[in-house]
N, C-alpha and C positions, 0 to 999 in steps of 0.2 A: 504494500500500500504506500502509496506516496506521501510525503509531509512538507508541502510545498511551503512556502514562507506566505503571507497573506497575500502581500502585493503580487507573486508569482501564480497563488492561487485563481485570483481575480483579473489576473493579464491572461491564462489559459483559460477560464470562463468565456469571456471574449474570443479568443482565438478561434474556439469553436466554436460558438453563434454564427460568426462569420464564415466558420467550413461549412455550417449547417446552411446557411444563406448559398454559398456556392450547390451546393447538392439539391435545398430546393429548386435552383432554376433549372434543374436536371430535369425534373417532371414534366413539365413542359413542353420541355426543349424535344427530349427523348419521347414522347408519345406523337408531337408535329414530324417528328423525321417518321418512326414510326407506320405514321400516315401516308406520307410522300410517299413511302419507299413500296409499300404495298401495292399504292396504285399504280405504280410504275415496274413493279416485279410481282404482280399477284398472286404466280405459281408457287411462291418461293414460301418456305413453312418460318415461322415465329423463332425459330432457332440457328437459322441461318443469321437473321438482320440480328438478333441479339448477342451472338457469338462475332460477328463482325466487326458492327459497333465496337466493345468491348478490346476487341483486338487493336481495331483502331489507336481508341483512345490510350491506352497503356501501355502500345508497342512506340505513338510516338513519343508519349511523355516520359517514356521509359530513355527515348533517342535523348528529350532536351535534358532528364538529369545526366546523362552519362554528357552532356556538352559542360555541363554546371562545376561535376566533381573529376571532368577526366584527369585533373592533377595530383588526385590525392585516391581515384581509383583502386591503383595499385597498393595500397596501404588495405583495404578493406579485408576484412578478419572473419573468420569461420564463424563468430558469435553475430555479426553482421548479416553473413549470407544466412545463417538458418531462420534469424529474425525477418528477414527480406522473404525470405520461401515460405516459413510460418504464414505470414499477414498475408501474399499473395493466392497461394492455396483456398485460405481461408476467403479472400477474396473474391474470387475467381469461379467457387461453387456460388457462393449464395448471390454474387449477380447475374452470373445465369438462370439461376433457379428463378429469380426474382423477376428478372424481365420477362423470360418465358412464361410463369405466372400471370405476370400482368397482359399477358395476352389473352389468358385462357380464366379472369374471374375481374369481377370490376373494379376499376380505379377504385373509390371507396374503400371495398374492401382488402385491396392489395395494401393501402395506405393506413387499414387499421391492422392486419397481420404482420407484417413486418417490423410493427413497435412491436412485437412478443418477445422480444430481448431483453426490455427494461421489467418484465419480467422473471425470465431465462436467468440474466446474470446475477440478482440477489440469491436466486435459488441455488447455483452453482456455488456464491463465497458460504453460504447458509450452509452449504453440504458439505463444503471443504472445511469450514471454521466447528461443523458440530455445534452451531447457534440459531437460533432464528431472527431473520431480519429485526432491524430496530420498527418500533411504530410508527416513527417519520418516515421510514423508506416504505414501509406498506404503504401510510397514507398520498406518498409521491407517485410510487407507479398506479394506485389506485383511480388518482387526479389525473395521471397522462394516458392509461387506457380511456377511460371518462372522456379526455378533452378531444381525442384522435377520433374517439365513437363519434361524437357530436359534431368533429370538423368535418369527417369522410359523408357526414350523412350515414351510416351503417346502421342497415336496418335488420334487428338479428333476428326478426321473424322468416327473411329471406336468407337467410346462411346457411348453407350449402356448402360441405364439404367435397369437394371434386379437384380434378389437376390443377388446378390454378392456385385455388387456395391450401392446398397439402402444398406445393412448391415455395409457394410464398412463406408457411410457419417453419417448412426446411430452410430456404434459403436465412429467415432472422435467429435459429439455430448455429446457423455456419456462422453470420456475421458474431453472436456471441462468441464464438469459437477467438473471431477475429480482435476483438476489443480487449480479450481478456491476456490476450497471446502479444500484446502489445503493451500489454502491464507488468507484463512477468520483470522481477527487479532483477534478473542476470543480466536484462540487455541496457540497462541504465546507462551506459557508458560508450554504448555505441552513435556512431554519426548517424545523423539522422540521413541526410543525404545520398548516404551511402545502401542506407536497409531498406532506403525508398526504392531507391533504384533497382535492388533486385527484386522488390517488391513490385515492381513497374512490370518489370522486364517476365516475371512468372508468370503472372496474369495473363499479360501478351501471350506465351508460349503454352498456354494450356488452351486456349481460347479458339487459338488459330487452326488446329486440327479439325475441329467441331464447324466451326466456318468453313474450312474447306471440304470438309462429310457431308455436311448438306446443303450444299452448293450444288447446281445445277452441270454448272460451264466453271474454266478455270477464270474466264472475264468476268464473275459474277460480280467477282469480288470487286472490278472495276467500274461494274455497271450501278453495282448500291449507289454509292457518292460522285457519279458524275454529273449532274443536275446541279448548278453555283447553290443551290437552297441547299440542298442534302452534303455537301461539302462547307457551308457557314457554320449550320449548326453543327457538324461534327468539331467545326473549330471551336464552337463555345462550349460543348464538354467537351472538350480537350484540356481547352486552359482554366478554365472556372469548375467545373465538375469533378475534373479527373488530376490536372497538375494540382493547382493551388490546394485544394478541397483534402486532398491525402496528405500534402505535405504539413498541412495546419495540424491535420489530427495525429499524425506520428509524430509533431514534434509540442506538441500540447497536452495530449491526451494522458501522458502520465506522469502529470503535474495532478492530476483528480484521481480520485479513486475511481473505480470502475460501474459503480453505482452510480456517481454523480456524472460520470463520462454517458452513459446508457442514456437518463434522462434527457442529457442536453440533446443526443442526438432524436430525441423524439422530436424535437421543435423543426425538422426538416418538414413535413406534413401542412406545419404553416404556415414557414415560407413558398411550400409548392403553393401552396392555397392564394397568396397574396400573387406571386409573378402569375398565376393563371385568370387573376383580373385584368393584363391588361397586354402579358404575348402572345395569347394565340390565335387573336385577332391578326398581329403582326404577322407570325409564321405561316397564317393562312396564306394571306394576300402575298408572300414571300414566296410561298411555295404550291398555292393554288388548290389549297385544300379547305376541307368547311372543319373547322375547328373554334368554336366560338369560343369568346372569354366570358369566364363568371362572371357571377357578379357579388357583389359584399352581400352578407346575410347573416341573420342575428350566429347561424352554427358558428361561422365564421368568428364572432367576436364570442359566443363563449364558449368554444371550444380551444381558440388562444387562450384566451383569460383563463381554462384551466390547467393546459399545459404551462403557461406560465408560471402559474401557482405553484405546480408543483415541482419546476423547476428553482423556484427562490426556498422553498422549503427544503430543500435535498441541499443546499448548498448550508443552512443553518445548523447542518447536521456536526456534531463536533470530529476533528478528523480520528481516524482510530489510532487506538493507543498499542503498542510494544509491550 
């Protein structure tokens, strides 16, 4: 567990809002490409464009850290690369699982199964510690299930267990896997730069088979993003979704304990919620698809107002003790 100094504490509070800002505009972004790319490769199944994407994004961000640290590369240490493979792995399953889900069960829903991690990971340290969560941590993920239900609209008279939503509580599984494996105090000491980079570079490489299995044509791969719209938006999860958005949380995230890390990243749901008032109206007319923007509505403000909550409550929690 980490024992950040306050000021350290509350610069990494931040730090992540702001990854969490980067990943909400993923939602968006990623359902408008989504759209294009289907209408323009119909034949092609939900596991190609999700395994591609993905490729995409981590095989070039993967390019610009190795431009960022090629000088200090050579220096990178076995406790590096397994922390890099760890995260990436971990990765690598659950957004595939997760996009391919979101094809196969609704927005909504995809966006309330996925917080099942701020669940997930009390229950993991609860198993490991031989304790039961504190009161405050129940009553935090209690408020951010609550706030996610009330943002996504989730209506649990229609909940329905099938492919999409089994993929979706796997994939926030794996990503526990991934939060926690990022906490572990061996790798304290390692460059971040460097565990990103092979963290980058795994994802790419696990990704890219799947992409090319079901692919049609070897030019598939070239036909996804040749449309300037379908190659914009791959640039903006590139640099905001997938560069910046990883690099905040490896180098932030274990400054928090792993409980207070889980919640923050529940606040992603409301920032999709806010950029979906006002891009995809843009991305439509961009890329000539019908993608309307929300519009604000009371779910909207208290379902924030309870993630919120239960975000300032988790963080008054005293840090643990030795």
């Amino acid at each position: 567990m980490p024992h950040s100094q306050p000021g350290t504490h509350w610069k990494a509070l931040r730090m992540l809002l702001l990854a969490n800002l980067c990943w909400g505009l993923s939602f968006p972004t990623m359902k408008a490409l989504g759209a294009a790319q289907q209408a323009g490769m119909p034949d092609h199944s939900s596991w190609f464009f999700a395994a591609l994407c993905i490729t995409y994004r981590f095989g070039i961000a993967a390019g610009v850290m190795l431009f960022l640290c090629g000088r200090t590369i050579r220096a990178l240490t076995r406790s590096e690369i397994s922390q890099g493979l760890g995260l990436g792995l971990f990765a690598a399953g659950g957004l595939v699982f997760q996009m391919d889900g979101l094809a196969h069960t609704a927005a909504s829903t995809s966006a309330f199964l996925t917080q099942c991690y701020c669940v997930f990971i009390p229950a993991w340290i609860a198993f490991q510690e031989k304790r039961l969560p504190s009161k405050l941590t129940f009553l935090s993920c209690s408020l951010v299930f609550a706030g996610v239900a009330v943002l996504s609209g989730l209506n649990l008279a229609n909940l329905s267990f099938g492919r999409g939503e089994l993929e979706t509580i796997l994939a926030s599984a794996i990503f526990t896997g991934q939060i926690l494996w990022l906490q572990r105090p061996s790798f304290s000491n390692n460059n971040v730069f460097h565990f990103t980079f092979v963290m980058f570079l795994t994802i790419a490489a696990v990704c890219a088979p799947v992409a090319l299995l079901t692919s049609h044509r070897i030019d598939d791969v070239i036909r996804a993003y040749a449309s300037p719209a379908s190659a914009m938006m791959l640039a903006i999860l590139i640099v905001f979704c997938t560069f910046s958005s990883y690099l905040l949380m490896n180098r932030w995230q274990p400054q928090l304990t792993a409980v207070q890390a889980g919640l923050i990243y529940c606040v992603e749901p409301l920032f999709a919620s806010v950029f979906a008032l006002v891009l995809p109206g843009w991305f439509s007319a961009l890329a000539n698809i019908d993608y309307p923007n929300e519009t604000i509505t009371s779910s909207l403000l208290l379902g924030g107002g309870l993630i919120t909550a239960a975000n300032v409550l988790i963080q008054l929690e005293p840090p643990p003790t030795t």
